[in-house]
C-alpha positions as CSV (number, residue, x, y, z in Angstrom):
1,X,15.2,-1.4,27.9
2,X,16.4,2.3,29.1
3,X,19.3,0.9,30.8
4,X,20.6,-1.0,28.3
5,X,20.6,2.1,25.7
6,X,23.6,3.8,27.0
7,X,25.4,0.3,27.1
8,X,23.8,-0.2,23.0
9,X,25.1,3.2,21.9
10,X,28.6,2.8,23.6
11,X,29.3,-0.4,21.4
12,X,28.4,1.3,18.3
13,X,30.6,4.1,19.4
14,X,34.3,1.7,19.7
15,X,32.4,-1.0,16.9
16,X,30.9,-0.3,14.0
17,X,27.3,-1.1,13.9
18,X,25.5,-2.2,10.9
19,X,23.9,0.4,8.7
20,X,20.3,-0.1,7.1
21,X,20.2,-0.4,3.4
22,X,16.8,0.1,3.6
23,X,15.2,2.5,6.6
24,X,11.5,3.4,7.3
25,X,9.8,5.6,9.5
26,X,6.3,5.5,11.2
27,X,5.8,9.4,12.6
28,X,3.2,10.2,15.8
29,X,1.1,11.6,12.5
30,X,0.9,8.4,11.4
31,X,0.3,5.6,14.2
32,X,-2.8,8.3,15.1
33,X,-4.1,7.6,12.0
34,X,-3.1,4.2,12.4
35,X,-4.7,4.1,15.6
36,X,-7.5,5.7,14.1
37,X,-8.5,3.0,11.2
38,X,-7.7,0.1,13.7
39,X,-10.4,1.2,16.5
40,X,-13.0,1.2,14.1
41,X,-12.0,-2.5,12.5
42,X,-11.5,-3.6,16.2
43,X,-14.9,-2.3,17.2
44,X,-16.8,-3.7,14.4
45,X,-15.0,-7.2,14.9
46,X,-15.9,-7.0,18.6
47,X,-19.3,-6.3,17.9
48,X,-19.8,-9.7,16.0
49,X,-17.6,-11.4,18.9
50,X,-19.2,-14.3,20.5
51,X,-18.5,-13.8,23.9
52,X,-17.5,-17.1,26.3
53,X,-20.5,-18.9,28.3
54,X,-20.4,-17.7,32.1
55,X,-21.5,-19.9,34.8
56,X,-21.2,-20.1,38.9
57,X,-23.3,-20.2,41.8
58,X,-24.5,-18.0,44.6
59,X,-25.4,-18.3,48.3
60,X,-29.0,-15.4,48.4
61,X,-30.4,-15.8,51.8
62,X,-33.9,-17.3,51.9
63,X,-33.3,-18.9,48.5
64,X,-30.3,-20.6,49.5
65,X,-27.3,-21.4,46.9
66,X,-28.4,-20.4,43.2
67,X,-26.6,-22.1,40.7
68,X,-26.8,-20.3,37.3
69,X,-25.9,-20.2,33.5
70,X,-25.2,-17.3,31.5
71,X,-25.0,-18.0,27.3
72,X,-25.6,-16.6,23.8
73,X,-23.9,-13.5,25.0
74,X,-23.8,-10.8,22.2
75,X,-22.1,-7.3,21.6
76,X,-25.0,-5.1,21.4
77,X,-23.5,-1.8,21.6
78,X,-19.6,-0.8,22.3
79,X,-18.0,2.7,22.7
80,X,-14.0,3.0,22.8
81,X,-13.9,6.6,21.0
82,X,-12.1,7.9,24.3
83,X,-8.7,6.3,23.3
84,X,-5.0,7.0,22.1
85,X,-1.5,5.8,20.7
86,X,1.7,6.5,21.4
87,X,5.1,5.6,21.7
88,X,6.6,4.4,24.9
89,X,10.6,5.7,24.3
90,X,12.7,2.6,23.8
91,X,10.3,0.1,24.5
92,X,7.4,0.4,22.1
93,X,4.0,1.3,21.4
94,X,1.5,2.2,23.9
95,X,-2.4,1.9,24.1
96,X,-4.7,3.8,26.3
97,X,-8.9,3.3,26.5
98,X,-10.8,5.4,29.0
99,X,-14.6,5.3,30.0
100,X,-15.5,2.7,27.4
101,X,-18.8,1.8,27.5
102,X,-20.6,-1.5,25.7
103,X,-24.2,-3.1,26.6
104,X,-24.2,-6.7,26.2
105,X,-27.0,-9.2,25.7
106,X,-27.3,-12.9,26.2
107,X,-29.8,-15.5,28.1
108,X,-29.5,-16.6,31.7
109,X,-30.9,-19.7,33.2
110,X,-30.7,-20.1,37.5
111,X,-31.9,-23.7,39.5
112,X,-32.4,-24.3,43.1
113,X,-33.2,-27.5,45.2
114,X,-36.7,-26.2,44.7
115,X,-37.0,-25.0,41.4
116,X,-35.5,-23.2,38.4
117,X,-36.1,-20.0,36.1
118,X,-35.3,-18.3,33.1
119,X,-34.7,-14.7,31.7
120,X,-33.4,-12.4,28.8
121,X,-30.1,-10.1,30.3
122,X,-28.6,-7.3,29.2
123,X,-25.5,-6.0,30.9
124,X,-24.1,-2.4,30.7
125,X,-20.8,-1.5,31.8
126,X,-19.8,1.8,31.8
127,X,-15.8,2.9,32.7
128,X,-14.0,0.6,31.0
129,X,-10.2,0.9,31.1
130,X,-7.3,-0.3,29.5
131,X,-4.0,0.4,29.2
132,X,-1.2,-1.7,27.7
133,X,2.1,-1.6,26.0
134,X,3.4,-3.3,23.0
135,X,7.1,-4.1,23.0
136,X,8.9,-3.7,19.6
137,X,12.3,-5.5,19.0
138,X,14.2,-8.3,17.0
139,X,15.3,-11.7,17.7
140,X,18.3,-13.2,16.8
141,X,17.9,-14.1,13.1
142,X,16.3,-10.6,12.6
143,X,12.6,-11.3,12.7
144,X,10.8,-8.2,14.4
145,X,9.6,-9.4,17.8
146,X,6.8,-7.7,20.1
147,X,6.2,-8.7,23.3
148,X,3.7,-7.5,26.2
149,X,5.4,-5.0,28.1
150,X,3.0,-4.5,30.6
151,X,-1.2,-4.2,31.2
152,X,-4.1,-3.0,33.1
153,X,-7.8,-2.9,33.1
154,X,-10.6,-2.5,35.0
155,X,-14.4,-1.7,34.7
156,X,-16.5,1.4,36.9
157,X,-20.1,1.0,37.0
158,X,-22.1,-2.2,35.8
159,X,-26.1,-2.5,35.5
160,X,-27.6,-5.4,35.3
161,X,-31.8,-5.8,33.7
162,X,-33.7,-9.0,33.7
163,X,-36.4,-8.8,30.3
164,X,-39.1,-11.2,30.3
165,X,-40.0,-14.9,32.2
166,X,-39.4,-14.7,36.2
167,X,-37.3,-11.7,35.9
168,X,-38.5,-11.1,39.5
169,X,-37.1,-13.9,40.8
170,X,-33.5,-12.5,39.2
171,X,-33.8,-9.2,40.9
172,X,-33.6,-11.2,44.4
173,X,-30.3,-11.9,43.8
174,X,-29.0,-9.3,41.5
175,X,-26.5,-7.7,44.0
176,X,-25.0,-10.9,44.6
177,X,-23.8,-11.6,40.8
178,X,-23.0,-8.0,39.8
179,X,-19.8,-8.8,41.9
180,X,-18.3,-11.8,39.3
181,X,-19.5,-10.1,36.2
182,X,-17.9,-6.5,36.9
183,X,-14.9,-8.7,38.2
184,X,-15.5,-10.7,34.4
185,X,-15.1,-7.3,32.2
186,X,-12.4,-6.5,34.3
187,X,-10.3,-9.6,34.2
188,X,-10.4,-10.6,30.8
189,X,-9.1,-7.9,28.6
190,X,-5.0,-8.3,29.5
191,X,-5.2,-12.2,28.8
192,X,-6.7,-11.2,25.9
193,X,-4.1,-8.8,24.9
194,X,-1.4,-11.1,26.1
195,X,-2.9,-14.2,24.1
196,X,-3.1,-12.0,21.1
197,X,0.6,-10.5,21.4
198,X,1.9,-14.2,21.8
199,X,0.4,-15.6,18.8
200,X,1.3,-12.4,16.6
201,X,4.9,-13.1,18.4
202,X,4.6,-16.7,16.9
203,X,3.7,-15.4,13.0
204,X,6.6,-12.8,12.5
205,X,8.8,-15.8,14.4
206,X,7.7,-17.6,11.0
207,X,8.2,-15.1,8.5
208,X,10.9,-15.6,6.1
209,X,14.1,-12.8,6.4
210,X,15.2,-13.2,3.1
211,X,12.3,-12.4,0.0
212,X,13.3,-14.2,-3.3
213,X,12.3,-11.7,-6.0
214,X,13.4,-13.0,-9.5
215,X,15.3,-16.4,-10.5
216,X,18.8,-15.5,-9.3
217,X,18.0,-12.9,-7.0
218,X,16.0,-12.0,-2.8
219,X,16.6,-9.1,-0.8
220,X,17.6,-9.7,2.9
221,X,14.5,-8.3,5.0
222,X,15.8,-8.5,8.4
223,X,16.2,-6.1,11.0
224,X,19.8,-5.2,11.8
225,X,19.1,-3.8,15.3
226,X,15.7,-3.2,17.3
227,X,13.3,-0.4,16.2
228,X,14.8,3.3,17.2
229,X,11.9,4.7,19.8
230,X,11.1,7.5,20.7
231,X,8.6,10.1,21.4
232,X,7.5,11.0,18.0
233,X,8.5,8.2,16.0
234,X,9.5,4.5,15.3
235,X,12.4,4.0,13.2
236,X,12.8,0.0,11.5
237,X,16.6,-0.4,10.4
238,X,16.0,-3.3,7.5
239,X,19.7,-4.7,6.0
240,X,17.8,-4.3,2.3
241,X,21.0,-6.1,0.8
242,X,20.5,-8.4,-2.7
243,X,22.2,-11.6,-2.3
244,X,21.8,-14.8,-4.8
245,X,19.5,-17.4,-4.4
246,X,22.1,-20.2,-5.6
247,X,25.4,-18.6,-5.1
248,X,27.2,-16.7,-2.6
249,X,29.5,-13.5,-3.7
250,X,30.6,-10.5,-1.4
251,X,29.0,-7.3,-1.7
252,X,31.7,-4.7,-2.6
253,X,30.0,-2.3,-1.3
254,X,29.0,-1.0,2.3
255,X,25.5,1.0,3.3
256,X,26.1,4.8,4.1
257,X,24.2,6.6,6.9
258,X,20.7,7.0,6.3
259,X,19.5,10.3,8.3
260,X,15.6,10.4,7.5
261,X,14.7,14.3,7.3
262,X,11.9,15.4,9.8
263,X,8.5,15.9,7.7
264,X,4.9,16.5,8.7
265,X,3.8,13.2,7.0
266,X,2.6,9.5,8.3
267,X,5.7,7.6,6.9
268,X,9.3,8.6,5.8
269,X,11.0,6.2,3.5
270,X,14.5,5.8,2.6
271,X,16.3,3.4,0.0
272,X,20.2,3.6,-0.1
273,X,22.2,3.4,-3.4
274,X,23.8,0.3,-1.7
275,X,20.6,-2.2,-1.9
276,X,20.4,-0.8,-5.6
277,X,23.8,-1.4,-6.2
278,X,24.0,-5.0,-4.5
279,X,20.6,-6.3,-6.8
280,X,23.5,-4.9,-10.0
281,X,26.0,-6.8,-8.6
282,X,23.8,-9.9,-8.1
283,X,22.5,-9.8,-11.1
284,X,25.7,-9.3,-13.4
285,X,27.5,-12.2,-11.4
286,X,24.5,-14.0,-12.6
287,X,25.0,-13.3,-16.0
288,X,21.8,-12.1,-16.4
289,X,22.9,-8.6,-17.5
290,X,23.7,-9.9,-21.4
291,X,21.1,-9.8,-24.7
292,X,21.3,-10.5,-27.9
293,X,19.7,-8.1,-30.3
294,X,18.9,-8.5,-34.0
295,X,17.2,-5.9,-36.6
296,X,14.0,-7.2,-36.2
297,X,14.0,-6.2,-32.6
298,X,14.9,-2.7,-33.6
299,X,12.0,0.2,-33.2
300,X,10.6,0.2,-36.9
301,X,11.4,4.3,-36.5
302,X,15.0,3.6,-36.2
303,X,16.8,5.1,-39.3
304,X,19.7,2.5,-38.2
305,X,19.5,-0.9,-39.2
306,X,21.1,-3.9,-37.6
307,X,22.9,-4.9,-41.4
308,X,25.8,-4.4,-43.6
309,X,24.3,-1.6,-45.6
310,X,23.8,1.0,-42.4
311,X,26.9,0.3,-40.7
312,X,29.0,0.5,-44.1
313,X,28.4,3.9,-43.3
314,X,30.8,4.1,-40.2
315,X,33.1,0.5,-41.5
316,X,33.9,1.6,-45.0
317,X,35.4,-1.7,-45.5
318,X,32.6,-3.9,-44.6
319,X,30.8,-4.6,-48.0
320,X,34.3,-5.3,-49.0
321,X,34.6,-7.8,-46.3
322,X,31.0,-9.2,-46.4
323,X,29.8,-9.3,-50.0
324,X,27.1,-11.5,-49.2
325,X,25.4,-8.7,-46.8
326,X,24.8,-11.2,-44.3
327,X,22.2,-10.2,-41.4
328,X,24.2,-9.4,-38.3
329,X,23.9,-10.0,-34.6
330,X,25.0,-7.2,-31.8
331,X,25.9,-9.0,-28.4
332,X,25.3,-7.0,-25.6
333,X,26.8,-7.6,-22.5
334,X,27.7,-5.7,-19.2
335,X,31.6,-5.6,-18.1
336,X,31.0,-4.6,-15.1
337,X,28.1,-4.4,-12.3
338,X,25.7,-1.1,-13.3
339,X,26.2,1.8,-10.6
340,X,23.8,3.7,-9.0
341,X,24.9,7.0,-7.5
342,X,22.6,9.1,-5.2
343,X,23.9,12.3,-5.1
344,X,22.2,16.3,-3.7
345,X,18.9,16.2,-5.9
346,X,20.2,14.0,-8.3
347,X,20.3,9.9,-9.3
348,X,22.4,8.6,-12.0
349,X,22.9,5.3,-13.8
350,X,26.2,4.4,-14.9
351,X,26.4,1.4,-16.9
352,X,30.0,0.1,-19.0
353,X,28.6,-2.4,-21.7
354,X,30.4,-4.8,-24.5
355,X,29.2,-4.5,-27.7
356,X,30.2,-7.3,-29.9
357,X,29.2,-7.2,-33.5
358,X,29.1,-10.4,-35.6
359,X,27.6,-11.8,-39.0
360,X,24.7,-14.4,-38.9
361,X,25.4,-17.3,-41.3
362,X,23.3,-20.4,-41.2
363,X,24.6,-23.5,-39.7
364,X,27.6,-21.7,-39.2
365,X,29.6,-20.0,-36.1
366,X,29.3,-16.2,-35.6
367,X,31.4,-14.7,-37.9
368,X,33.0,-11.1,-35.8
369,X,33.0,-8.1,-37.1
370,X,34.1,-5.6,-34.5
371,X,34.0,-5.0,-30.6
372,X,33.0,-2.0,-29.1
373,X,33.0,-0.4,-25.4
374,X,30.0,1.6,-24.9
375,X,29.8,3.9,-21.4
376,X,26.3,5.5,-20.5
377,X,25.5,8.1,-17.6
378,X,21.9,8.4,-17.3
379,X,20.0,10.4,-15.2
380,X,16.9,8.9,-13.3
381,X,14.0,10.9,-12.3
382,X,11.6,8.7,-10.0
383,X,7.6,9.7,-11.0
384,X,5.5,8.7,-8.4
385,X,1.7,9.5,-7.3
386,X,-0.9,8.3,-5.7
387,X,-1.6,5.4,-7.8
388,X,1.6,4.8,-9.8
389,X,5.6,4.7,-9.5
390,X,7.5,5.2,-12.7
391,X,10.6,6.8,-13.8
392,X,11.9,9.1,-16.6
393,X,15.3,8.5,-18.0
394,X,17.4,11.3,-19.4
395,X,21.1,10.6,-21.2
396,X,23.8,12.7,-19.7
397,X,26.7,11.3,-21.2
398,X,27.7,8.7,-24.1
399,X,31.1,7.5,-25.1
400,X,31.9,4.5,-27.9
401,X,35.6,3.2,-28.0
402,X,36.7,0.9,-30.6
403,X,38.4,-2.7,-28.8
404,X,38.7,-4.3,-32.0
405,X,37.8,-4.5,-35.9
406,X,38.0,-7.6,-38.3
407,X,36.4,-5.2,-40.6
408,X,38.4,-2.7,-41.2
409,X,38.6,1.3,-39.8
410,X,35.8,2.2,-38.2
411,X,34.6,5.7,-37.8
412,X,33.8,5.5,-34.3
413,X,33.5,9.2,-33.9
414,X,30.5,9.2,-36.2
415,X,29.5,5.7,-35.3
416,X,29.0,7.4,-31.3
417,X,27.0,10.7,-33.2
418,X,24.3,8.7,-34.6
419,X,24.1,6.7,-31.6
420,X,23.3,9.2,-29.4
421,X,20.7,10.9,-31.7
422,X,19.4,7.6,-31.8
423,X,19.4,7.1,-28.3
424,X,17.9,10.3,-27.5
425,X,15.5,10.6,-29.8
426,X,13.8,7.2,-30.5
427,X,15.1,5.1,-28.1
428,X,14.8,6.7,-24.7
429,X,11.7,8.4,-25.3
430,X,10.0,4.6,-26.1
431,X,11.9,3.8,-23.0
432,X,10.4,6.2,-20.8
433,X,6.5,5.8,-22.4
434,X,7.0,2.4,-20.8
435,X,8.4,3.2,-17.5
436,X,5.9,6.3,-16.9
437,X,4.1,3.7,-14.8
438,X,5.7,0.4,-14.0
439,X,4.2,-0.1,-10.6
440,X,0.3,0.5,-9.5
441,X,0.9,1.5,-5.8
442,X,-2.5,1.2,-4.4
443,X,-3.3,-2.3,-2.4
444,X,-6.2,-3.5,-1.1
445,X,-5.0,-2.4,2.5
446,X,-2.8,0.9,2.1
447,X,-2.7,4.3,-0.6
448,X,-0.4,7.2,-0.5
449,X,-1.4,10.3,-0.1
450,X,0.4,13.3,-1.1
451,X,3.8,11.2,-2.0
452,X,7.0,13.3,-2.6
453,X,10.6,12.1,-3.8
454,X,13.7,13.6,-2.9
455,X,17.3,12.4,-3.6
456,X,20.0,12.7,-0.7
457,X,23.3,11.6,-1.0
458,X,24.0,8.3,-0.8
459,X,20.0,7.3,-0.5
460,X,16.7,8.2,-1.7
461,X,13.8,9.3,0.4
462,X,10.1,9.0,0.1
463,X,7.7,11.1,2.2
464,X,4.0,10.3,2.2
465,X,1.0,10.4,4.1
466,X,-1.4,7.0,4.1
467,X,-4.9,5.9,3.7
468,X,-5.5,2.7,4.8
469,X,-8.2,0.6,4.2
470,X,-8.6,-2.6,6.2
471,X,-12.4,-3.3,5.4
472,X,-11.8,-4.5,2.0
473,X,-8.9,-7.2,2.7
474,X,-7.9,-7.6,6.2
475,X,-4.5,-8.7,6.2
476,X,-3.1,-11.8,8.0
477,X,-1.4,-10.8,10.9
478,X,-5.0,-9.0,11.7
479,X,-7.1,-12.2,11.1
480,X,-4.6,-14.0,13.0
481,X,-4.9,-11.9,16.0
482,X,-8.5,-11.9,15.6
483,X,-8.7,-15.6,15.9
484,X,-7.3,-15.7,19.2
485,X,-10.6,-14.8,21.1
486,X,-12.3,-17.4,19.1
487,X,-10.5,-20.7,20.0
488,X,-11.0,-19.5,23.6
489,X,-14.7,-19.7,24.0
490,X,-15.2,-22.6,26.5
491,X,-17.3,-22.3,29.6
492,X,-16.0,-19.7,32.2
493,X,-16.4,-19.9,35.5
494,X,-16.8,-17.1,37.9
């Protein structure tokens, strides 16, 4: 992998690699802690491991060969608390385990041509070892991809007891199975990594690349080049573009540079104004991005009314031209895609919207009334804690233009006054009491700790440290890996 990175970084120096819309960052911090939370699930799940029959035979002189039957071997005790992660630089992550120790019980059974025996057995190995590496990258289609880049284990000392029946008879021939059982421990914990890497290599083969999220809309998950490794951190490049389920259109829009700040935290998040941007532009070739609105659906503490009588205010005309007061109808519609603009400290919504006016007759076709362009700058301040993500939305500017009138002059000057009192005051404050909280962050398997927000230009960057909590709900690619050792528990010979 270290030879090819000079090769990797000279392409993307003459062609212009793919930037991330989306970019996260797992920090040394955080795989400890990672590491951390893992040993304890994978000791527990070892613990309750039913451990493969053993059987084989012996040539003890005086006795003669000594055919025998190991079973109902259990976990008794097991000890990896001498271990660490770390990240191998351009290839992946790497796992160390020194001087483990575990005692293991089970039931042993020997026969000769003469006769045969039984005992309880408990082995104890101490010095167990393991090292292995875990190779992070993507296949073609974007899928991460690990791979087993390279093992080695071994055992130290093992101590065999005999409990119970003829254990006297076992301690003849002790010396000559310690051999196949310390070769046993030592020999069976790469395959087992290797199983378990292949089969975790087979789910995220599976998984999909692109996430539908709403009727119209899924956000492209894949990686656009292999994880960035080094020393202290892993960096995953996600293309975290909006594209529509049914119909195709070109983004106009391209993904700046994300450069992820260095922070003493477990994760560093980053979201580009280009993924927001492409979901607007999704979803207003959809032609989602339109409403209708009538009075009944305005807040009760509006002054303004959706009818004749408050709007004669601002069309002096309008009684003139609708006698009958008729109820009327505002048409909202979007004329172009909303824009989201990450700038030092500071996120902004810009949205240009079509404000169509008409009178509601029944069994008749709208009758217009007038047409306005209404152009809003907002400013967006993300709220997020432990348990929640919100946000807080403050108008920075407001401007009304008149497009046309079947009603007569309108006062648009006044019109765009009350508006924006209205806006401000009633509104965006209702607005905000419902987005104070519109997701709950914590999961069954993962809680921030400590989040902070912080706007760069061009993206926005979350840094947080994690709690993680796999006892609860173990995820899938956990079970899945865990299942490995189970559908390989025939008879092993030594």
């Amino acid at each position: 992998m270290k030879l090819w990175l000079p090769f990797i970084l000279l392409v993307c120096g003459t062609i212009k690699c793919e930037e991330p819309g989306i970019k996260g960052r797992l920090t040394l911090k955080g795989l400890h802690y990672g590491w951390q939370v893992m040993l304890k699930e994978l000791q527990r799940r070892l613990s309750s491991l039913p451990i493969p029959d053993v059987s084989g035979s012996v040539s003890v002189p005086v006795l003669g060969r000594i055919y025998y039957s190991v079973s109902s071997l259990q976990i008794q005790e097991l000890d990896l608390s001498h271990s660490d992660a770390s990240f191998s630089t351009d290839t992946g992550l790497q796992v160390s385990v020194s001087d483990g120790r575990t005692r293991v019980t089970g039931y042993i059974e020997i026969r000769t041509v003469l006769f045969g025996a039984s005992a309880s057995l408990e082995v104890s190995v101490n010095g167990l070892y393991l090292s292995a590496v875990l190779g992070l990258t993507r296949d073609d289609l974007g899928h991460g991809a690990i791979w087993n880049a390279g093992c080695s284990s071994s055992a130290g000392q093992v101590d065999l007891h005999f409990h119970g029946g003829s254990g006297w008879i076992f301690n003849m021939f002790k010396g000559s199975i310690l051999g196949p059982i310390h070769d046993a421990f030592s020999q069976q914990l790469c395959p087992q990594f290797d199983k378990t890497v292949m089969q975790m290599e087979k789910l995220l083969s599976s998984l999909p690349v692109t996430q539908p999220v709403d009727s119209v809309a899924a956000l492209e998950v894949a990686l656009v080049s292999p994880p960035l490794i080094t020393e202290q951190n892993v960096d995953l490049l996600v293309k975290g573009q909006f594209v529509g389920l049914s119909q195709h259109w070109d983004i106009p829009y391209s993904p700046v540079e994300i450069d992820l700040p260095d922070a003493d935290s477990a994760v560093v998040f980053a979201v580009s104004q280009f993924s927001a941007n492409s979901a607007a532009y999704v979803h207003y070739k959809s032609g989602l991005l339109r409403a209708n609105i009538t009075d009944n659906m305005i807040p009760k503490e509006s002054p303004f009314r959706l009818n004749t009588k408050s709007f004669a205010a601002f069309a002096p005309e309008l009684p003139n031209r609708f006698p009958d007061s008729p109820p009327l109808l505002l048409q909202v519609s979007a004329q172009s895609p909303p824009e989201v603009t990450c700038q030092a400290d500071l996120l902004t919504l810009s949205v240009s919207l079509d404000l169509q006016v008409s009178a509601l007759y029944p069994q008749r076709p709208l009758v217009p009334v007038f047409e306005l362009q209404a152009d809003f700058e907002t400013q967006i301040n993300i709220l997020l804690s432990e348990e929640t993500m919100g946000a807080q939305l403050a108008l920075r500017n407001f401007s009304l233009a008149l497009l046309h009138s079947d009603a007569g002059p309108v006062k648009v000057e006044q019109l765009q006054r009350m508006m924006s009192f209205a806006l401000k005051g009633i509104i965006f404050p209702l607005l905000n009491k419902k987005l104070q909280n519109i997701f709950l962050i914590p999961t069954p398997l993962v809680r921030l700790q400590n989040p902070t927000v912080r706007v760069f230009q061009g993206y926005l960057v979350v840094v947080s440290d994690l709690e993680i909590d796999i006892w609860t709900q173990p995820q899938k690619i956990l079970d899945v890996a865990w299942e490995i050792p189970k559908r390989h528990q025939s008879s092993t010979s030594l």
